[in-house]
C-alpha positions as CSV (number, residue, x, y, z in Angstrom):
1,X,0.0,0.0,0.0
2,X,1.5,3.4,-0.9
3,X,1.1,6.9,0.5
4,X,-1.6,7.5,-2.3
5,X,-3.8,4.9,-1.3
6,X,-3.7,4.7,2.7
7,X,-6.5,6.9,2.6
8,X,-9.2,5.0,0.0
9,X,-10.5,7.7,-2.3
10,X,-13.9,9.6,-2.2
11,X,-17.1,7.7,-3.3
12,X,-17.9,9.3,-7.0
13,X,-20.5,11.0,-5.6
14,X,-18.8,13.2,-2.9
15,X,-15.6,13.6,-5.8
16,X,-18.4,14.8,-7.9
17,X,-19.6,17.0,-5.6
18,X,-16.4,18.4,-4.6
19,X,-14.7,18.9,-7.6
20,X,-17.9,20.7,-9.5
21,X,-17.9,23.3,-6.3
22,X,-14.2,24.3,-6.7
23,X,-15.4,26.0,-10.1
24,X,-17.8,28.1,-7.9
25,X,-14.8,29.5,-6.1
26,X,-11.7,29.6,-8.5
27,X,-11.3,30.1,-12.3
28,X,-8.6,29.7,-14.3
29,X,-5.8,32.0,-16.3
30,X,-6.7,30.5,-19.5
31,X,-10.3,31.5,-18.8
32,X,-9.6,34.7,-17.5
33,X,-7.1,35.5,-20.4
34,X,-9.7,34.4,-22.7
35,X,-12.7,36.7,-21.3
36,X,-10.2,39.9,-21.4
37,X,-8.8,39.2,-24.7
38,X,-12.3,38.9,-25.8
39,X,-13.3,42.5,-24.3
40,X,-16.0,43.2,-22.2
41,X,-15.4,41.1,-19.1
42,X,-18.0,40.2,-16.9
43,X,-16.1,40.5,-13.9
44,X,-13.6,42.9,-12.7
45,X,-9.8,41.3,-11.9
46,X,-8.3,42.2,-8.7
47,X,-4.6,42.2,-8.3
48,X,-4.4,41.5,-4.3
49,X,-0.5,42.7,-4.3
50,X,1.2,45.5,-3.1
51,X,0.9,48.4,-5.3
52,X,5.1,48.2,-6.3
53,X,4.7,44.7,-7.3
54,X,1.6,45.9,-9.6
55,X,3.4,48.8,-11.5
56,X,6.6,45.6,-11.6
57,X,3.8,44.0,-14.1
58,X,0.4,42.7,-13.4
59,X,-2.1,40.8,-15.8
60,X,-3.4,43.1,-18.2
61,X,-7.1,44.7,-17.1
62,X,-5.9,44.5,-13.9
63,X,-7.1,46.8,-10.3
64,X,-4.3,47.2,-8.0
65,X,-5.9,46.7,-4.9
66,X,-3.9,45.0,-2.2
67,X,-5.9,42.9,-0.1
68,X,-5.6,44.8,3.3
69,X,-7.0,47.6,1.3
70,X,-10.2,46.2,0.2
71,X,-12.7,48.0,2.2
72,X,-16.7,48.9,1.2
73,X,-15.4,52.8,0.1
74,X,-13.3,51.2,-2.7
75,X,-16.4,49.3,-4.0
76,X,-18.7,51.6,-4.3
77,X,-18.4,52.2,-7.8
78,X,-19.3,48.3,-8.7
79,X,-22.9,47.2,-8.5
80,X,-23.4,45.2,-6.0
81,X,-23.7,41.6,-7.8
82,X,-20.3,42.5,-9.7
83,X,-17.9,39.1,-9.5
84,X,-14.4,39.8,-8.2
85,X,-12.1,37.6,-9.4
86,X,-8.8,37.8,-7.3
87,X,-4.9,37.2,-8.1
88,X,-1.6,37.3,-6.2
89,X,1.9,35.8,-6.7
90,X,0.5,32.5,-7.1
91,X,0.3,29.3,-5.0
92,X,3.1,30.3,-2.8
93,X,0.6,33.1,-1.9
94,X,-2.6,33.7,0.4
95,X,-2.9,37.4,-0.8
96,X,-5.6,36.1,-3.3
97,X,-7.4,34.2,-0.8
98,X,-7.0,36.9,1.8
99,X,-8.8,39.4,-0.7
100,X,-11.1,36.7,-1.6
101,X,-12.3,37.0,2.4
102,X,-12.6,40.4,2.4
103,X,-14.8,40.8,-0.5
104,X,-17.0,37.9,0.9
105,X,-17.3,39.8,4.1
106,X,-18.3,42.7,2.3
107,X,-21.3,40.8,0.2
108,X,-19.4,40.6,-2.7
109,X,-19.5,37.7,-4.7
110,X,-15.7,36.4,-5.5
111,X,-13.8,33.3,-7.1
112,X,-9.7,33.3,-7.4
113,X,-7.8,33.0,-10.0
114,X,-5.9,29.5,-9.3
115,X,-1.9,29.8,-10.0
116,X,-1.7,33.8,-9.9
117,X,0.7,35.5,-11.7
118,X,3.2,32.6,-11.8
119,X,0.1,30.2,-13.4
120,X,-0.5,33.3,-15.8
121,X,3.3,33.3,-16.8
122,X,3.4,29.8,-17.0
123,X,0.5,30.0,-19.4
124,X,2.4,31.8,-21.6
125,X,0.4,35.2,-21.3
126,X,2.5,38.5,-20.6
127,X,2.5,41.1,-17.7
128,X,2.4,44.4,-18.6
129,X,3.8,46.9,-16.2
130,X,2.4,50.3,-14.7
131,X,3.1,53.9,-14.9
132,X,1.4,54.9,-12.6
133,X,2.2,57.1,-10.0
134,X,2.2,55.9,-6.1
């Protein structure tokens, strides 16, 4: 008996369960890349980072809004069944869960995006870095 199978698997029916609700709390980069490359996304991305590691290159379409930031005030402008789908480093990372918390706390509906920005590089897909002025 190996480490694998010391503890017998799920029955189908529980697997089933629990693998359809992980896509009602995390998507995807290829999905994500693929709903901002088609314009008009129908969520907003959230990069949960520190603002320096933003303007150092984010996912395209991007917010910077580091997770201990995320309060009701920055929302206001987003009606209030907008999906939030957060990002951070990636798996090494809880920023994108953390945010992910605070939006839920707030009434906000909110998935992650799995793998962050090391999944998105690992895609393939570029960062593009910020201007912007701190």
């Amino acid at each position: 008996m190996s480490n694998v199978t010391a503890v017998p698997a799920a029955p189908a029916d529980q697997a089933l369960a629990h693998f359809e609700d992980e896509f009602r709390f995390e998507t995807d980069c290829s999905d994500v890349q693929a709903t901002l490359a088609a314009g008009d996304p129908d969520f907003v991305l959230i990069d949960a980072r520190s603002h320096a590691l933003f303007d150092q290159g984010h996912v395209p379409g991007a917010v910077s809004l580091p997770h201990g930031k995320i309060i009701a005030g920055k929302l206001a402008a987003y009606a209030p069944d907008t999906l939030f789908v957060t990002y951070c480093a990636g798996p090494h990372c809880n920023g994108a869960a953390r945010a992910a918390v605070r939006l839920a706390r707030l009434g906000r509906p909110v998935k992650i995006m799995a793998g962050g920005v090391t999944g998105w590089l690992d895609e393939g897909f570029a960062l593009e870095a910020s201007d912007r002025l701190a």
